[in-house]
NUSE-635236 format. One record per residue (C-alpha): x, y, z. Coordinates in steps of 0.5 Angstrom, whole numbers, padded with zeros to 4 digits, always signed. Layout:
XYZ
...
//
This chain:
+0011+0052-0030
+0015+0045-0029
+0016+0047-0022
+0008+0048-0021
+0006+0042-0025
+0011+0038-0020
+0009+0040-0014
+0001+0038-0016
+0004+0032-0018
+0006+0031-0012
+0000+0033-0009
-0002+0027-0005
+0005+0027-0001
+0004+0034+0001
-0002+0033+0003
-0001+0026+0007
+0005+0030+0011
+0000+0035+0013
-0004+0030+0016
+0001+0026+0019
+0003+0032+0023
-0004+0034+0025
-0005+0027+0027
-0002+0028+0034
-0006+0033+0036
-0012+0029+0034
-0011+0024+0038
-0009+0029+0045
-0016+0032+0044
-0020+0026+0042
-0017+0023+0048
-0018+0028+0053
-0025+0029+0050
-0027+0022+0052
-0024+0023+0059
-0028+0029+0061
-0034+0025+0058
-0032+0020+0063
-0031+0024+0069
-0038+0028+0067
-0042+0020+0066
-0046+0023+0060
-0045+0024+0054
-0044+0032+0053
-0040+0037+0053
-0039+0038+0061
-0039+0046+0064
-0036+0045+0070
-0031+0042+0075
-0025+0038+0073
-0028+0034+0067
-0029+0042+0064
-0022+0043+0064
-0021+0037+0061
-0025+0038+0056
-0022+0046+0055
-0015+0042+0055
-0017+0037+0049
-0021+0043+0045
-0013+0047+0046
-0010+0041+0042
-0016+0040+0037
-0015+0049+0035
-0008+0047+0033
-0011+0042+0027
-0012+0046+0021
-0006+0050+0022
-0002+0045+0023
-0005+0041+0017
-0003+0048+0013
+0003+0049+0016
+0007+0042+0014
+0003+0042+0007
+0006+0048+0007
+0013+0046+0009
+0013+0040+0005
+0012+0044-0002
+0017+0050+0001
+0021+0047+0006
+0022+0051+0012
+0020+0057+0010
+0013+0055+0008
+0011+0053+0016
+0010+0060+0019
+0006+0062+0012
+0003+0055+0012
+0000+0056+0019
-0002+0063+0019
-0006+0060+0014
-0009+0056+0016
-0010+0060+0022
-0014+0065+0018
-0018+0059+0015
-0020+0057+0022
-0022+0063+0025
-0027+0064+0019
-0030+0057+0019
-0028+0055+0013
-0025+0049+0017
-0021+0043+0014
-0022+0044+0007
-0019+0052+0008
-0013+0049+0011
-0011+0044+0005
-0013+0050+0001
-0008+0055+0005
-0003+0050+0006
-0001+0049-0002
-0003+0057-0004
+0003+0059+0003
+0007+0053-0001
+0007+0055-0008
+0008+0062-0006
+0014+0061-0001
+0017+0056-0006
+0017+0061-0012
+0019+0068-0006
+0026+0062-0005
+0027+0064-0013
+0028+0071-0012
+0035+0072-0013
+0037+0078-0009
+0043+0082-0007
+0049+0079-0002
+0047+0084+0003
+0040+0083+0003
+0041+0075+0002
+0040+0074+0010
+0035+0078+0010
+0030+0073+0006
+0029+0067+0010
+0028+0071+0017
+0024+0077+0014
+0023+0077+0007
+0020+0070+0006
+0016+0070+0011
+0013+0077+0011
+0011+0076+0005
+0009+0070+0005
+0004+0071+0011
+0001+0077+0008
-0001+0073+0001
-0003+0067+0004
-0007+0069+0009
-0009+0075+0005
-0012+0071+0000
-0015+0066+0005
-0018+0072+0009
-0021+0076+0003
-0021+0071-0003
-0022+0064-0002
-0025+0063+0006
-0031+0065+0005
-0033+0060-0001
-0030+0055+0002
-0033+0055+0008
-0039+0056+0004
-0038+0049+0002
-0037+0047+0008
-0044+0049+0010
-0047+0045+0004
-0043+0040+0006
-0046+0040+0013
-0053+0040+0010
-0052+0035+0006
-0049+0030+0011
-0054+0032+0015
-0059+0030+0011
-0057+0025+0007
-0063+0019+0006
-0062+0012+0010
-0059+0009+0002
-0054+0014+0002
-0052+0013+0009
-0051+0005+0008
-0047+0007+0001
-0042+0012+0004
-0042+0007+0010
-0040+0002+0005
-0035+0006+0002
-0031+0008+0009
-0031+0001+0012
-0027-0001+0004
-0023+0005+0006
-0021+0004+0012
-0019-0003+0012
-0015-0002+0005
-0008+0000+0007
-0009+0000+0013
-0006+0006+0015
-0004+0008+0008
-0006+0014+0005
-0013+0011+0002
-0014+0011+0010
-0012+0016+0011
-0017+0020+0007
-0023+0016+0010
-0020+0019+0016
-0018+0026+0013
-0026+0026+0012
-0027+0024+0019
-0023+0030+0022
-0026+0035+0018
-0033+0033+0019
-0032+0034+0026
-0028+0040+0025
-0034+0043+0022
-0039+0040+0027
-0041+0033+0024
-0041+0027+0027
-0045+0023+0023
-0039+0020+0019
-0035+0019+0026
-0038+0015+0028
-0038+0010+0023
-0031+0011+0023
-0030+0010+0030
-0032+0003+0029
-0029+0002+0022
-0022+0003+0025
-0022-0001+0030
-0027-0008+0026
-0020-0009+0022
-0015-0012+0028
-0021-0014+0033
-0024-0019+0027
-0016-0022+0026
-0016-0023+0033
-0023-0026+0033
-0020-0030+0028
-0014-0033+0032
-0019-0034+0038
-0024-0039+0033
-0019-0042+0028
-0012-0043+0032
-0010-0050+0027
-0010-0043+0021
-0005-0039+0024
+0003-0039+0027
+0005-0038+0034
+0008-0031+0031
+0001-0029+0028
-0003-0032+0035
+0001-0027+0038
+0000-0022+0033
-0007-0024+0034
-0007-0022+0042
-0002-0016+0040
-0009-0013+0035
-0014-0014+0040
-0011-0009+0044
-0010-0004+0039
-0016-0005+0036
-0020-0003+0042
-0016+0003+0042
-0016+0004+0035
-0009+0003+0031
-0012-0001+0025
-0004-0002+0024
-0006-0008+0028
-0009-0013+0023
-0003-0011+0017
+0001-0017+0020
-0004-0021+0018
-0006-0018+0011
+0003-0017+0010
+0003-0025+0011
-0002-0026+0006
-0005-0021+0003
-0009-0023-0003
-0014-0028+0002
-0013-0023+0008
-0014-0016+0005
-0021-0017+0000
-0024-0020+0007
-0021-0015+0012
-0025-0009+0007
-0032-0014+0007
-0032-0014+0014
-0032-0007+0015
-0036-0005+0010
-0041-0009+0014
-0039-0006+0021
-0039+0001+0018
-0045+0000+0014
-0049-0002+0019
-0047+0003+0025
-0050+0009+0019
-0055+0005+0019
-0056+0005+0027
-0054+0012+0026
-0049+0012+0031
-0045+0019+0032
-0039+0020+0035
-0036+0028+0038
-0029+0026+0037
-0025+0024+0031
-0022+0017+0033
-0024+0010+0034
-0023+0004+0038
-0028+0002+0045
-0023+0008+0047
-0028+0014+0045
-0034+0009+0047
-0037+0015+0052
-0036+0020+0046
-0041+0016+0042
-0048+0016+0041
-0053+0009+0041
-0047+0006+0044
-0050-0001+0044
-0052+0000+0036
-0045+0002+0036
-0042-0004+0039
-0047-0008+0035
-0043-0006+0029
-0037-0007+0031
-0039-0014+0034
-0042-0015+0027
-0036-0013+0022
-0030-0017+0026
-0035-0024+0026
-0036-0022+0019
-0028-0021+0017
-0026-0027+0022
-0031-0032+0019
-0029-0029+0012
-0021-0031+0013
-0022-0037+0016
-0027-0040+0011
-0021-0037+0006
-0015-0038+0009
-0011-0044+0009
-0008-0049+0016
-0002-0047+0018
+0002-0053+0017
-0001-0053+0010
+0002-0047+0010
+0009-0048+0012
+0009-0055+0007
+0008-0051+0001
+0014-0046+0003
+0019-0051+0005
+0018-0055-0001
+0022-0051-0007
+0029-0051-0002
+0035-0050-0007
+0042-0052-0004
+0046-0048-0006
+0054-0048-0005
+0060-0043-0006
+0066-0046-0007
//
């Protein structure tokens, strides 16, 4: 009963070691799927000739998601004995629609099944025998088992509910859950809170939403574009090192690293912070309200041809990085300043 209340405890880190390997195969779709929405020159998915086939390819990448988010839950509870259980898992709840939620439920039931098979205790001769065949047979048939004839259908009945919920969400909810995704997003900045906003994202567009999307298209990006804005309109404020790191989130916020605004927040993180989140919220608000979408779940001016209402959707962003760049600069104090506070408790000290 201790070992199951540990592995709950730590829920939040087996659940971020699933997203962060599922990452990579989001990205290669995401961005095959931009690019094949760029060679077909509308905003579609294309059915013929090479941008079809890029779209195939980004659509091969994506299937991968779910399995690996189980697989790697799994193997966080498990270790590698959960992997195979875990993306089966994972498979299973794929295949029966019931999508993102389906592969954080299979990768924690294949993880906690594998986790106690290990404490079995056999004889010398079969001990070999059970991490090659034991564990994983086992393990594969109760975890997929009770994913295919237990779970799976629930649960891909609550994604549909919350498919109909998304879809028909009122334009005051829409703003509330924009707000809500912009002061994610901008908190940690890659961090686990983001990481949940992001993790929403994925699963939405697993299930064929992209309302949510959208805004977060733009709310992962507003960070780092609304700290180099900020260097552009108020040099005096910043170091050498922080215009450069100015330049450096530019770049990256266009293709939607909000790593890029954390040097900025690093520095300073009292002032920076709290504005960062402010101006998001207004960018992801205001693109809810525009009711941009987006068919892929990434960010940044990367997947502008994936989105809906393009010029709406570029309004937001605008918007959120002016708000976050005049925010920090009103707070934030000149460089010189700066440097004269920090240098000015020197202690000398002497070794003798």
């Amino acid at each position: 009963m201790n070992d199951l209340l540990g592995i709950l405890k730590d829920a939040r880190k087996h659940l971020m070691k699933g997203v962060s390997h599922m990452i990579p195969f989001v990205v290669a779709g995401g961005v095959l799927f931009a690019a094949a929405v760029i060679i077909n020159g509308e905003g579609a998915v294309p059915d013929t000739g090479f941008a079809a086939d890029l779209w195939a390819l980004g659509a091969a990448a994506m299937g991968f998601m779910v399995p690996i988010l189980a697989g790697f839950i799994a193997f966080s509870i498990a270790d590698r004995p959960g992997l195979a259980p875990g993306m089966a898992a994972g498979f299973i709840a794929n295949s029966i629609g019931a999508g993102f939620l389906g592969g954080i439920a299979g990768g924690f039931i294949a993880g906690v099944t594998c986790f106690y098979l290990k404490k079995i205790k056999l004889p010398k001769s079969l001990s070999s025998l059970k991490s090659i065949i034991i564990i994983p047979v086992v393990g594969v048939t109760v975890s997929a088992g009770i994913m295919y004839w237990v779970i799976g259908t629930p649960i891909a009945g609550l994604m549909e509910a919350l498919t109909a919920w998304l879809t028909g969400m009122s334009q005051g909810n829409k703003i509330l859950l924009g707000v809500i995704c912009g002061l994610m997003t901008a908190f940690d900045m890659g961090g686990p809170v983001n990481k949940v906003s992001y993790a929403f994202c994925v699963g939405t567009v697993s299930a064929g939403i992209y309302t949510y999307a959208g805004p977060s298209a733009a709310a992962v990006c507003i960070p780092p574009l609304g700290m180099a804005l900020a260097t552009f309109l108020a040099p005096k404020k910043y170091t050498s090192e922080e215009k450069e790191a100015g330049k450096a989130a530019l770049a990256m916020g266009c293709v939607g690293i909000t790593e890029g605004a954390i040097p900025f927040a690093a520095n300073d993180p009292l002032r920076v912070i709290p504005c960062l989140m402010i101006g998001d919220a207004v960018g992801s608000a205001l693109a809810f309200t525009l009711n941009t979408t987006c068919t892929v779940a990434w960010g940044g001016f990367i997947v502008l041809p994936a989105i809906s209402n393009r010029i709406g959707w570029i309004i937001s962003v605008l918007v959120g990085a002016a708000v976050t760049a005049i925010l920090v600069n009103l707070v934030k104090k000149p460089a010189a300043e700066k440097t004269v506070e920090d240098s000015g408790d020197d202690i000398d000290i002497s070794f003798e």
